[in-house]
Residue, then its C-alpha position, 0 to 999 in steps of 0.5 A: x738546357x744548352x747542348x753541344x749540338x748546337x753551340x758551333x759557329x763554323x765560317x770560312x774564308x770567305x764567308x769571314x765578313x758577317x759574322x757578327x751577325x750570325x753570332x747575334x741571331x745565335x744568341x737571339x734564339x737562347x732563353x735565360x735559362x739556356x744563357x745561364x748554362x752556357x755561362x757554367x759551362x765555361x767557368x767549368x772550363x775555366x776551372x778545368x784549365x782548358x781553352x774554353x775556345x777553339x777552332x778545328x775545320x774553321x769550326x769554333x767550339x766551346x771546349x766543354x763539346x770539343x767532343x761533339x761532331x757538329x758542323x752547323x749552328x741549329x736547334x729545335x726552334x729553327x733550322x738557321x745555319x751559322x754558315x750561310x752558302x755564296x752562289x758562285x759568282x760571289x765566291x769567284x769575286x772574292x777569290x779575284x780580290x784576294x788573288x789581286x790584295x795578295x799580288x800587290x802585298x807580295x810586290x811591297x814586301x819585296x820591294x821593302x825587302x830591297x829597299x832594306x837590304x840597300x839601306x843596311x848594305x849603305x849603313x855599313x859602308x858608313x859604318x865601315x868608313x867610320x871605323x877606318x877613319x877612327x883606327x887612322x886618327x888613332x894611330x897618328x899619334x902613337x909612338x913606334x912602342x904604343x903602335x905595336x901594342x895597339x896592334x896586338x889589341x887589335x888581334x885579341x879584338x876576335x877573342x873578345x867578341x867571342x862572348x856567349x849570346x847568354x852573357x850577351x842577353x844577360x848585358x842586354x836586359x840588365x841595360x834595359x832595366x835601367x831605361x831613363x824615361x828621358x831617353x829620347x832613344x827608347x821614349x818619346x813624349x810629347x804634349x799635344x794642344x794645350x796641357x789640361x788637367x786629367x788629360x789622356x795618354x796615349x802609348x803607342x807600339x811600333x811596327x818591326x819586331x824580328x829584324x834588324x836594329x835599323x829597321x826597328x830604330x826607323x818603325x819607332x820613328x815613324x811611330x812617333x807621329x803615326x797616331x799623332x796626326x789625329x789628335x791636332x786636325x780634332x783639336x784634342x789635348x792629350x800626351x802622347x807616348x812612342x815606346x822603342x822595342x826592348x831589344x830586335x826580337x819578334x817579342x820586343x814589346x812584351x818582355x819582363x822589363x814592361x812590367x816595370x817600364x809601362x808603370x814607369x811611363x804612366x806614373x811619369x805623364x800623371x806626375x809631369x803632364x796631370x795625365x788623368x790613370x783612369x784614361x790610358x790608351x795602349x794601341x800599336x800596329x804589327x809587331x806593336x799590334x802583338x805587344x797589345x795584345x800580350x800586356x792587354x792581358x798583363x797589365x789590364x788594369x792600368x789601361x781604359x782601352x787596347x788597340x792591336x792592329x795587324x797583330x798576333x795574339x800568340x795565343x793569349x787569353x782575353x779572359x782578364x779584360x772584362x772591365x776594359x774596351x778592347x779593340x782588334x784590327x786586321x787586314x782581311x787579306x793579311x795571310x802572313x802568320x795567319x793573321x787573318x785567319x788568327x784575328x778573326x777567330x779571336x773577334x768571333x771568341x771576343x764577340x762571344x764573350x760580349x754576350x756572356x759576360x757583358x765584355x766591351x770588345x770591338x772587331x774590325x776587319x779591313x778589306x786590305x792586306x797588312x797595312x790599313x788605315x788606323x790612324x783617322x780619315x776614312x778606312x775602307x772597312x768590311x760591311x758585316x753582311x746582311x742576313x736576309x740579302x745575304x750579300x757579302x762584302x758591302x764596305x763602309x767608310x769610317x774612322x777606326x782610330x784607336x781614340x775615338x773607342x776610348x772610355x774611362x776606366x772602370x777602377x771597381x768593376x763588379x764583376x772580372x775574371x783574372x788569369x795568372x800569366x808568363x810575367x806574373x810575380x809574387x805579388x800581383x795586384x788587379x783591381x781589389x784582389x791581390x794574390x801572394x804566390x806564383x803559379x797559375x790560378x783563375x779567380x772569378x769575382x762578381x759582387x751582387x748587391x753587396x754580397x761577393x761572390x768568388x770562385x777560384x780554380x787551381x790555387x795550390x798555396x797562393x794567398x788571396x787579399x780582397x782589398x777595401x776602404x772601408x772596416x764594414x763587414x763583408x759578406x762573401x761566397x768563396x768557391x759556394x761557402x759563405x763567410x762574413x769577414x771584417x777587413x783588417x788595416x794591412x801592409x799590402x793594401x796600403x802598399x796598392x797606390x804605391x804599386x799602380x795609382x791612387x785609384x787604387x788606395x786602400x787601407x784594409x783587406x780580406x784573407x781567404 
């Protein structure tokens, strides 16, 4: 039976680049047995709502032994330890990078900062100027009477502006509800190579976030080509798709309107440009690297694979993306909002996840700060260290973008965990459950040679349809009851092509 003293991985900053290694020799020494308790251990905590993962001390543990004091990786078969120690003159080079990696991140940050407010400060003398000439040639032509009322609008012109941020918020997002998917100012699409039948569709997420509308407007230019490069030096047909951020706040690419205007977008490229759904690429970069990481959770299955690079995870969960490829970059020496730290601790969770539950999920640590190299050539990538040399820090040259992860994807796993989130409406559809009701609720399905197994966690008055194509009985153990139900032809099964794609038409469903 697994026990608690020796479930805990513990690194450091600078042990951070082979951890997949030790995480590989952790797993080697767990017999079948000691793998099935694991996994009961966090479908238990799963059921009790609790973060299954976290890390106190730079030690992650298992919540189930959150109240065990231990700092190292051992059992009874050996004394190997997670944390392997560095001889000074390791540790000494490590720091010199850092100290040089944070140097320069700190010059280009203030010379971007400069170089923003000079841009803003030019765009409002044009804008000024733009104004003034504007209020001119309106007042030529007026009459002494007209002159006067326009003065007196003019001096109301405070009072009307003094609207509330609520109203204006409220104007904000009911604009932005009415996107026009041919906007070139919000979506930018465009076919690349030669239009083919089920080619793929790559949406991509800008940088920005928290600023100003300048900034945001130049990052979802820059977007628009940012990946694009790749595609024609490797001669690849595809759609490819830059998305402007709803708004210039830190969450403009994951707002409620996204789980209207993804669908949107998808729905359009099948329809215009034969776009295969079963090939749908998400991938951005910083604050596009957060909006990955967000609708990868909300949205998973309309996507094969998501790509966050440079992002913040803000502490959502990657429990719903058993049956997609997901991908984490970051800069190793990214210190901003912890991100290096923050990203690292979710590729050791990820990782984890692989070995439990078969997950696809990738972790790719950059030797730079903040920017790097996702977008083809070579990217100068942290070496995961050789356990017997004990060497940290060997780099490999290899190409890391999002693309070349890509695996169709999968429409009727046989096994996904689903979790509700912030967005979740009345009725949420994931593969072939749907459930009626809001609240947070965990299922977890997994179907065996055609019996399904389900067990759900914190449903109050929710309602659960499994969804099928077919009238054959169906044998199921929900929550360890076993029950043989006929599905029946139902208007929420029908309704599923409709709400995503025809990957998921059915026709009958399965009250639990």
């Amino acid at each position: 039976m697994i026990s608690g003293e020796y479930f805990s991985l513990q690194f450091s900053p600078q042990s951070h680049f082979y951890y997949k290694e030790t995480i590989d020799a952790f797993f080697l020494y767990l017999n079948d047995s000691d793998l099935l308790s694991l996994k009961e251990l966090t479908v238990s905590a799963l059921q009790n709502q609790k973060q299954v993962f976290g890390f106190v001390n730079n030690k992650l543990f298992h919540s189930e032994f959150q109240n065990q004091q231990t700092n190292l990786l051992m059992n009874e078969k050996t004394d190997l330890k997670i944390c392997y120690e560095m001889d000074k003159e390791t540790v000494q080079t490590v720091q010199k990078h850092l100290k040089e990696s944070k140097q320069i991140e700190a010059k280009e940050e203030k010379d971007k900062a400069e170089q923003q407010n000079e841009d803003q400060n030019n765009q409002n003398e044009v804008d000024e100027k733009e104004e003034t000439q504007k209020e001119e040639q309106e007042f030529e032509n007026l009459d002494e009477e007209q002159l006067i009322l326009e003065i007196l609008k003019k001096m109301g012109k405070l009072e009307q502006n003094a609207e509330s941020f609520e109203n204006k918020k409220e104007k904000s997002e009911e604009y932005y509800l009415k996107i026009d998917i041919n906007d070139p100012d919000k979506v930018f699409i465009e076919q690349i190579g030669e239009m083919k039948m089920d080619q793929p569709l790559i949406i991509c997420l800008h940088g920005g976030g928290g600023c100003g509308a300048m900034i945001n407007n130049q990052q979802f230019e820059h977007m628009k080509v940012y990946y694009k490069d790749y595609f024609k030096q490797q001669n690849i047909s595809c759609v490819y798709c830059a998305l402007r951020g709803i708004g210039n706040t830190w969450d403009l690419h994951f707002r409620p309107e996204h789980m209207t205007l993804i669908p949107q977008v998808i729905s359009h490229c099948v329809n215009k440009f034969n776009v295969s759904p079963n090939k749908v690429v998400l991938t951005g970069f910083s604050a596009g690297g957060d909006g990955c990481h967000q609708l990868g959770a909300m949205l998973t299955d309309r996507f094969c694979l998501v790509n966050a690079s440079a992002g913040h995870d803000n502490g959502c969960s990657y429990f719903n993306r058993a049956a997609i490829t997901s991908v984490v970059q970051v800069g190793m020496y990214d210190s901003a909002y912890n991100r290096n730290l923050i990203c690292l601790q979710k590729g050791i969770e990820l990782q984890v996840l692989n070995k439990l539950f078969n997950y696809k999920n990738a972790f790719i640590g950059h030797l730079t700060g903040h920017n790097f190299n996702d977008r083809g050539g070579a990217a100068e990538i942290a070496d995961m260290i050789n356990v017997e040399s004990n060497i940290p820090m060997n780099t490999i040259q290899g190409c890391c973008h999002p693309f070349i992860f890509m695996q169709e994807r999968v429409t009727n796993p046989k096994f996904f965990i689903f979790q509700t989130h912030q967005y979740h409406t009345d009725t949420t559809y994931f593969y072939n459950l749907c459930i009626e009701g809001k609240g947070q609720i965990t299922v977890i399905y997994e179907e065996i040679d055609d019996v399904i197994n389900l067990n759900c966690f914190n449903r109050v008055d929710q309602k659960i349809h499994l969804l099928f194509n077919d009238e054959q009985e169906k044998q199921i153990n929900i929550n360890g009851e076993k029950v043989s139900k006929i599905p029946v032809t139902s208007e929420l099964a029908l309704n599923s092509e409709q709400e995503r794609d025809k990957y998921f038409a059915f026709k009958f469903s399965i009250d639990l």
